[in-house]
C-alpha positions, 0 to 999 in steps of 0.5 A, a space after each residue: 031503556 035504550 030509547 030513553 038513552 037514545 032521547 037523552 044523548 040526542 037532547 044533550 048532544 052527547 052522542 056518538 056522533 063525530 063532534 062528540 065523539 071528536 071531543 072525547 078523542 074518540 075520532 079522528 074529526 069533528 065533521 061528517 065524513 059524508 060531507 065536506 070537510 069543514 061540517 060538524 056532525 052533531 044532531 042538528 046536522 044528523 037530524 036535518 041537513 046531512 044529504 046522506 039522509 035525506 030519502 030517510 028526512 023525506 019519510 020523516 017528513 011525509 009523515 010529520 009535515 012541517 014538524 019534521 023540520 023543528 028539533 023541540 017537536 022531534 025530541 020532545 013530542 010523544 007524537 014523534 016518536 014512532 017517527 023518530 025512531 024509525 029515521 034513527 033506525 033506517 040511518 043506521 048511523 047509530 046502530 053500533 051503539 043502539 042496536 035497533 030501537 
């Protein structure tokens, strides 16, 4: 069940990350705090290009090759999965919410 919320808040974007979060006046900024001030965290950079992640995308990317850097294949693909999850996990950017997955 919390996977299923997790997959659904990651594919609608509604999720607590900080844009979202931002929007529902939950937080302070839209933009990634471990970034520079003027970069949204929303999914695509959750998944993709925050540099706090990036020994967590490498795993990711060792295990999926060149479909760890497409969006669809991540969220969409029952073969991603396992993989996605344990980047989720090993971020722990969502625990609070989550709990582990």
């Amino acid at each position: 069940k919390k996977q299923a919320g997790l997959y659904i808040q990651l594919r609608t974007g509604h999720i607590p990350l900080n844009l979202h979060l931002h929007r529902l006046q939950k937080s302070d900024t839209p933009n990634c705090l471990q970034c520079d001030s003027a970069t949204p965290e929303d999914v695509h950079h959750y998944l993709f290009q925050c540099p706090r992640y990036i020994r967590e995308r490498h795993t990711l990317h060792t295990a999926l090759g060149r479909n760890a850097t497409k969006e669809a294949y991540l969220l969409n693909d029952p073969g991603a999965r396992t993989h996605l999850l344990r980047y989720v996990n090993s971020t722990k950017r969502l625990q609070p919410t989550f709990g582990e997955v």
